[in-house]
LOMI-727006 format. One record per residue: chain; z, x, y of N, C-alpha, C, CB in turn; residue number from 0; residue in three letters. Coordinates in pm, 1 decimal, decimal comma. Atoms other than C-alpha are relative to their C-alpha. Glycine has a CB too. Layout:
<zavos>
ZAVO   ch       n.zz       n.xx       n.yy      ca.zz      ca.xx      ca.yy       c.zz       c.xx       c.yy      cb.zz      cb.xx      cb.yy     i    aa
ZAVO    A          Z          X          Y          Z          X          Y          Z          X          Y          Z          X          Y   NUM   ALA
...
</zavos>
This chain:
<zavos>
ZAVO   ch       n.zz       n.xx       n.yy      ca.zz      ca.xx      ca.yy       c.zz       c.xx       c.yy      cb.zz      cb.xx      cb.yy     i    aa
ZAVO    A       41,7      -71,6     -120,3    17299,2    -5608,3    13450,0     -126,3       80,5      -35,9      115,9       94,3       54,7     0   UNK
ZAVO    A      115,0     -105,6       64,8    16964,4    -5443,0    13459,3        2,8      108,3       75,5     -154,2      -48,1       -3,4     1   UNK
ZAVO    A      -33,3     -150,6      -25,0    16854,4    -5120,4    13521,3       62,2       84,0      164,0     -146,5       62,8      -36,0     2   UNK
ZAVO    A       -1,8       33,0     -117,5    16787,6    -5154,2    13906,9      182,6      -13,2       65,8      -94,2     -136,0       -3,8     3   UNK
ZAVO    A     -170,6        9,4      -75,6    17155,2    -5294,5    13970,8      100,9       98,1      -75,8       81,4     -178,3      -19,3     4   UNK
ZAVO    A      -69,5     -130,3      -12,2    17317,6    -5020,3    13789,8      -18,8      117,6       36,5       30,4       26,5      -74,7     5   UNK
ZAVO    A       46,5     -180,1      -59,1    17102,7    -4742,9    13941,0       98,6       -5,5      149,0     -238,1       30,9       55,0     6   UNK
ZAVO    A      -63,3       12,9     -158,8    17277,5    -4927,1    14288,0      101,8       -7,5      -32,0      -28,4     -109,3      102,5     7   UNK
ZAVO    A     -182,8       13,9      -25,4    17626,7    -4960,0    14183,1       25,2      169,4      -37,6      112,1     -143,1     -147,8     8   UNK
ZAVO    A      -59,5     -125,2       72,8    17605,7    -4609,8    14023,4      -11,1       50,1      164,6     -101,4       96,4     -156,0     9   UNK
ZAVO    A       13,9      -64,7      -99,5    17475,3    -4441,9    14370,1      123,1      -76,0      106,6     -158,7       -2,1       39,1    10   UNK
ZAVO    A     -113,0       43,5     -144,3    17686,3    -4684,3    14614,6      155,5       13,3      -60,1      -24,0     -202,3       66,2    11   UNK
ZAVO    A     -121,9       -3,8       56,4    18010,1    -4615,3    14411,7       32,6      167,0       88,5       -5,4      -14,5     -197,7    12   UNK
ZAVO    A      -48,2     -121,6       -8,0    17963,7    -4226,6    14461,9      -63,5       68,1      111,3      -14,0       66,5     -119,8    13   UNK
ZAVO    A       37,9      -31,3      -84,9    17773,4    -4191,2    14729,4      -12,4      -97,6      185,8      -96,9       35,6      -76,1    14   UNK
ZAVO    A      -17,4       92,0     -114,5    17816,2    -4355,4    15151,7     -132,9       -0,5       38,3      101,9       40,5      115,6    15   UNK
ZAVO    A      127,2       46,0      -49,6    17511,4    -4516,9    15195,1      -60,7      -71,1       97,2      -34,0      -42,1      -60,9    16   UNK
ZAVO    A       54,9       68,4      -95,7    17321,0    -4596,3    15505,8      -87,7      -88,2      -11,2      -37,5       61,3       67,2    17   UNK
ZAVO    A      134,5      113,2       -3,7    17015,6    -4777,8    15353,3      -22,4       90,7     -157,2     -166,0       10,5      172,8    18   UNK
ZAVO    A        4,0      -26,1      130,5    16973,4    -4767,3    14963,9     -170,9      -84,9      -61,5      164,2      -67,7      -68,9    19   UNK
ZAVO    A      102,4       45,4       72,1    16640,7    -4911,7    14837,6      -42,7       48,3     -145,5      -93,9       17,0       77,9    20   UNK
ZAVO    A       38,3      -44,8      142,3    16567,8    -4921,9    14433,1     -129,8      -88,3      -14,0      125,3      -31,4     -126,9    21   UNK
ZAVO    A      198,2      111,1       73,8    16166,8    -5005,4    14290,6      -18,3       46,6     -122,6     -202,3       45,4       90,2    22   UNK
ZAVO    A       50,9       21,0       79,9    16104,7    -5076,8    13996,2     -152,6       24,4      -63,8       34,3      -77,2       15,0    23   UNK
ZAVO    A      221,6      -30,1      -37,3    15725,9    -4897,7    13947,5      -57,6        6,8     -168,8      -63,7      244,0      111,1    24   UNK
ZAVO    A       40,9      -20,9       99,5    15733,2    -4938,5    13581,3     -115,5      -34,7      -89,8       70,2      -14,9      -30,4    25   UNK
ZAVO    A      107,2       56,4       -2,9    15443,5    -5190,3    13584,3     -153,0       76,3       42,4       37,0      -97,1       76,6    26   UNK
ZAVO    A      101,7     -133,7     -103,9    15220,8    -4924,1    13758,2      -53,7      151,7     -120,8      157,0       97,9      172,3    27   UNK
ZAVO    A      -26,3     -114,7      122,3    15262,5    -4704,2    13410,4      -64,4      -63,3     -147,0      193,0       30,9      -23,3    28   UNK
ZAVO    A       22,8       53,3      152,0    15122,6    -4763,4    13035,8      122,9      -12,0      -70,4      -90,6       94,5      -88,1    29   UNK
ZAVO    A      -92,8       35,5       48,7    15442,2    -4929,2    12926,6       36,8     -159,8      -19,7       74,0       66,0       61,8    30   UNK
ZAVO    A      -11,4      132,9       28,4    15535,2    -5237,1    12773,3       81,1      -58,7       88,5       40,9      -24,6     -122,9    31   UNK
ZAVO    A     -100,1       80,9     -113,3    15671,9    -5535,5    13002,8       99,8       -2,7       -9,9       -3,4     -116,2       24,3    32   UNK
ZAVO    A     -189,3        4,5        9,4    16025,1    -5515,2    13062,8       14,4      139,2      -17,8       91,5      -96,8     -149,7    33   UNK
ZAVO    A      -83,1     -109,5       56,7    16058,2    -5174,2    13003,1      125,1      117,7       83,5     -112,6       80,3      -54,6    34   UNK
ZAVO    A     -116,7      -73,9      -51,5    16256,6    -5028,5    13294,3       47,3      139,3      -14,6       88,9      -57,6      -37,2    35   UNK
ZAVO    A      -67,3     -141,4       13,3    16169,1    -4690,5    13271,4      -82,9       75,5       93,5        0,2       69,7     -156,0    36   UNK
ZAVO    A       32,2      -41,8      -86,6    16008,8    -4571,4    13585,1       33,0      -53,3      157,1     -101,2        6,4      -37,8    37   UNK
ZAVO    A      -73,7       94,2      -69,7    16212,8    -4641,7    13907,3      -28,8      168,2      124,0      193,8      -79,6      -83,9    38   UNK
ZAVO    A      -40,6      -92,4     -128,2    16198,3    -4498,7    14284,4      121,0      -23,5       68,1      -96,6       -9,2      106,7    39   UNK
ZAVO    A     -146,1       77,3      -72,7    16516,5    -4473,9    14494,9      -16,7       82,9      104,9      174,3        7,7      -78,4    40   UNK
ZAVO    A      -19,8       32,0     -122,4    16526,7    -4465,4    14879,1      112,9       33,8       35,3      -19,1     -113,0       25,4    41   UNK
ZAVO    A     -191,9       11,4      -16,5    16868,7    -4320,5    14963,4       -5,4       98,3      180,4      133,3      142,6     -197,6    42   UNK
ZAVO    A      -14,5      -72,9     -143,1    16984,5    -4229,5    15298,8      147,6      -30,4       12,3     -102,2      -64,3      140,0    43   UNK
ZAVO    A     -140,9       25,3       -6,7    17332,4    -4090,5    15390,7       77,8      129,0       83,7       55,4      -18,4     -158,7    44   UNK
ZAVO    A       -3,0     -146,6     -109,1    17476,3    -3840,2    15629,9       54,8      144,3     -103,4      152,2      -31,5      162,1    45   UNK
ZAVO    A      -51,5     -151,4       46,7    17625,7    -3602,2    15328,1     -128,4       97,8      -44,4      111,2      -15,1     -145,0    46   UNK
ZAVO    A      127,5      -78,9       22,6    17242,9    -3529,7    15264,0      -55,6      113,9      123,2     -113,9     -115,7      -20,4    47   UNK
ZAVO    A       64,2      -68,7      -73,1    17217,8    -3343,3    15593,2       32,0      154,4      -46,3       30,6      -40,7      137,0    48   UNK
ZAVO    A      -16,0     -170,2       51,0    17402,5    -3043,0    15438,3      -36,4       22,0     -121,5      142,6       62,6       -1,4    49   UNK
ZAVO    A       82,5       26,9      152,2    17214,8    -3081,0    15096,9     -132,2       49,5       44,3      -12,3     -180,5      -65,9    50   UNK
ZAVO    A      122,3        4,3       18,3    16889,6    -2904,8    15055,5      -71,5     -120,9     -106,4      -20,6      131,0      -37,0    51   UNK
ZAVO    A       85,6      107,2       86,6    16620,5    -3129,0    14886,9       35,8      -24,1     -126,1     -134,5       33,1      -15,5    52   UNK
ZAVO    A      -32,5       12,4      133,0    16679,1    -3024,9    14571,4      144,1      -49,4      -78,4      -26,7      116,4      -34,3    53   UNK
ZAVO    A     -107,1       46,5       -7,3    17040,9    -3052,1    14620,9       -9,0     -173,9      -36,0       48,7       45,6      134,6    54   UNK
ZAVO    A       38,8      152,8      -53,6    16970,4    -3422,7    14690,5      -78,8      -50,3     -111,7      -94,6       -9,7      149,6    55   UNK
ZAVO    A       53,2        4,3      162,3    16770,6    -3457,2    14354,6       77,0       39,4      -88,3     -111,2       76,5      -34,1    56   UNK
ZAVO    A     -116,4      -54,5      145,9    17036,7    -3274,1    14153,3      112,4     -135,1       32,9      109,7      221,8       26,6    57   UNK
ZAVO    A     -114,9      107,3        2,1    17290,8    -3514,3    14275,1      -23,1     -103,5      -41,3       53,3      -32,9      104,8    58   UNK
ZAVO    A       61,6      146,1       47,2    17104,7    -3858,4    14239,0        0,0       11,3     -182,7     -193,7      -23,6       76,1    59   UNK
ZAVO    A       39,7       24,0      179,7    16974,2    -3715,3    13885,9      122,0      -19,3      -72,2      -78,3      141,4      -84,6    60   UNK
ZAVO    A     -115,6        8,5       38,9    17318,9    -3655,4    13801,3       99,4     -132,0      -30,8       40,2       68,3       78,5    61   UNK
ZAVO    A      -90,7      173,1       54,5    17482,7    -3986,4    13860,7      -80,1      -59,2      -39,2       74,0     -112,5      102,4    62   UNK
ZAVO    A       46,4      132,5      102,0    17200,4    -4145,3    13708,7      -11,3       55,6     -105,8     -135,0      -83,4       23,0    63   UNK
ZAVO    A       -3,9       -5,2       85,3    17240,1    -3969,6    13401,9       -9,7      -51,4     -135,1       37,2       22,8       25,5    64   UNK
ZAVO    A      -77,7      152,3       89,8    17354,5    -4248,3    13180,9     -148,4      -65,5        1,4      160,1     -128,1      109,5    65   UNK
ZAVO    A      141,3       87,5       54,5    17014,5    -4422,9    13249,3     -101,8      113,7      -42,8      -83,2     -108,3      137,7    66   UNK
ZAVO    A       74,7      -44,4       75,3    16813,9    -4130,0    13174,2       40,5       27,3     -151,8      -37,1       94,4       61,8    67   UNK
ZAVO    A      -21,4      -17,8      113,4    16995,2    -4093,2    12863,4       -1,7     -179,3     -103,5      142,3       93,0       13,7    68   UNK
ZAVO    A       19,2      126,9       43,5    16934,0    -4478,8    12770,4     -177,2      -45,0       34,5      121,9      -96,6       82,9    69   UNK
ZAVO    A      165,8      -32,0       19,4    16540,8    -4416,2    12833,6      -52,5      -17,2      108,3      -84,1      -83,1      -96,0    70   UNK
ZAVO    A       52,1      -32,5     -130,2    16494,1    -4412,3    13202,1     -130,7      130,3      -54,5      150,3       63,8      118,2    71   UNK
ZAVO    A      112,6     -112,0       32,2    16156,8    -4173,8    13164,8       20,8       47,1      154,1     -184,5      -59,1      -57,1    72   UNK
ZAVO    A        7,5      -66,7     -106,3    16072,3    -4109,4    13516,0      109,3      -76,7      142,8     -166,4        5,4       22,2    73   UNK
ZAVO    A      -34,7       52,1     -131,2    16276,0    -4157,5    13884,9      -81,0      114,0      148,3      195,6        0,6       -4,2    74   UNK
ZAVO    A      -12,3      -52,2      -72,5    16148,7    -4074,9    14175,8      107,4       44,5      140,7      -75,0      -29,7       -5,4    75   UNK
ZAVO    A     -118,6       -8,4      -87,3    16388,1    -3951,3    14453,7      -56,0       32,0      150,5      106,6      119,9      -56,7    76   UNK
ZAVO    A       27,0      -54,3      -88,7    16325,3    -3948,1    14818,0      154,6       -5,7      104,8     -135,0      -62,3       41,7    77   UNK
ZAVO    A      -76,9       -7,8      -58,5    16630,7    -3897,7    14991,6       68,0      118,3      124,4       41,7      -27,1      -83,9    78   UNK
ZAVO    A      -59,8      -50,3     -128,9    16742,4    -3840,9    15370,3      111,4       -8,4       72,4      -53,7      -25,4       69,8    79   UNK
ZAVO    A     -123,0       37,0      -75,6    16967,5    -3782,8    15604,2      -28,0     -113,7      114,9       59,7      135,1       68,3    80   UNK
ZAVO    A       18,5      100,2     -113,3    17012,8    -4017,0    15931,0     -116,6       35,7       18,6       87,0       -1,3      126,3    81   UNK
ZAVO    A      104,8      -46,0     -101,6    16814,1    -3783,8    16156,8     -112,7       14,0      -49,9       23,1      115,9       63,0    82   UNK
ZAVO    A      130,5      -23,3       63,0    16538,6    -3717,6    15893,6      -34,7     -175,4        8,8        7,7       88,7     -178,7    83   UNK
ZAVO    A       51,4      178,2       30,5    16496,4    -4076,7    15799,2      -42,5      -52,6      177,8      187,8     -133,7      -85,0    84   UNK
ZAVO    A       54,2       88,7     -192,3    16495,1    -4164,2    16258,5     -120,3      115,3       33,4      180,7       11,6      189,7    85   UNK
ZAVO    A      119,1      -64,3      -46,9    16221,8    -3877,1    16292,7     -112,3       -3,9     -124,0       38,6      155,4       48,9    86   UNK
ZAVO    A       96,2      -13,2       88,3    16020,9    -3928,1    15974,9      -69,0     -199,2       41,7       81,8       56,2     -189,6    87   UNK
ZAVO    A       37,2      150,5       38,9    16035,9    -4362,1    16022,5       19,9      -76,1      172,9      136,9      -77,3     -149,5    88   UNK
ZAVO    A        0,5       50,3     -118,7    16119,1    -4387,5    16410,1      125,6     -110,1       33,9     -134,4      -55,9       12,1    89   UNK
ZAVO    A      -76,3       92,7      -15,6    16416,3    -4669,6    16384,2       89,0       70,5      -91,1      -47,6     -139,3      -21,4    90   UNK
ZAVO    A     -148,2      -21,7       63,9    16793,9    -4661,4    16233,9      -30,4      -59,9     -119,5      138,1      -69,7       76,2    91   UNK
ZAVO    A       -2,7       98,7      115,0    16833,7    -4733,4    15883,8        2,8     -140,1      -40,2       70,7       21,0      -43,0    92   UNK
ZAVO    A      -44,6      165,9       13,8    16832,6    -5100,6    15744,0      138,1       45,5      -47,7      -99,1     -120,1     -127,4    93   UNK
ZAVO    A     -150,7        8,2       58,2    17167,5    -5229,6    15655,5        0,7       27,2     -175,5       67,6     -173,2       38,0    94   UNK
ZAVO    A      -38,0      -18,4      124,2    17306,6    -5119,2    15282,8      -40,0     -169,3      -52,8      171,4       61,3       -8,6    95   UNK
ZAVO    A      -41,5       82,2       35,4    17289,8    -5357,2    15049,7      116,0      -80,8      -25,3      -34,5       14,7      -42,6    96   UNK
ZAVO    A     -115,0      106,9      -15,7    17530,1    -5684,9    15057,2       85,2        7,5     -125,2      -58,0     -156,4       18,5    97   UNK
ZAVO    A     -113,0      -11,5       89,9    17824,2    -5634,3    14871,7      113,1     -113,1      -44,3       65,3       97,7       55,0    98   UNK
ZAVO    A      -49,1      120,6       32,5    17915,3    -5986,9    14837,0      -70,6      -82,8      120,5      166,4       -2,7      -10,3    99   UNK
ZAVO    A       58,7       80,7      -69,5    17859,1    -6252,5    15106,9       93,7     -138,2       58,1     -112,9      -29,1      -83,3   100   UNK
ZAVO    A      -81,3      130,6      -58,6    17998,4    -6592,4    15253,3      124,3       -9,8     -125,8     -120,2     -171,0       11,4   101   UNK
ZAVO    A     -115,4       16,2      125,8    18166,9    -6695,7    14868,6       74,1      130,4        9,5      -69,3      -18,9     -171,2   102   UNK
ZAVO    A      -69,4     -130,8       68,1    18308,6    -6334,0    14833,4      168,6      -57,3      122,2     -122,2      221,6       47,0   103   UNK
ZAVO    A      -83,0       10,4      -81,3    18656,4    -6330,3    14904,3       83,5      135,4      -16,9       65,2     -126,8      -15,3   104   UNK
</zavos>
């Protein structure tokens, strides 16, 4: 599993997510290919409406712990609630990511 799909199982495990997006921006950095250590995450979820910002950065940093301690360097965090995310972007969240699919049983 790389870094990407455990930054999403770590957040969608502990957090109810309306629309989760993870990027990979490590290419964008003086770091060797593959290295998987500069990542943005996209999170939107209604327990962020009673969360100040920082709140909302302490939490994310928190469950991703584990990758900053395995050499994650930088994440960025932008994370909203519904209503921020429908007055900052104008439309309803996309759907979460697929948690299986047709085969899943």
């Amino acid at each position: 599993m790389n870094r990407a799909e455990r930054i999403e199982t770590a957040l969608a495990a502990a957090i109810e997510l309306a629309h989760l997006e993870i990027l990979d921006e490590s290419g964008n950095h003086s770091v060797p290919e593959g290295a998987e250590s500069h990542f943005k995450v996209v999170a939107v979820a209604d327990e962020f409406a009673a969360q100040t910002r920082i709140a909302r950065h302490r939490r994310i940093n928190g469950l991703l712990q584990n990758e900053f301690d395995g050499g994650m360097h930088a994440l960025a965090v932008h994370a909203y609630s519904h209503e921020e995310w429908q007055a900052r972007f104008g439309t309803a969240p996309l759907s979460p990511p697929c948690a299986g699919g047709a085969g899943a049983s």
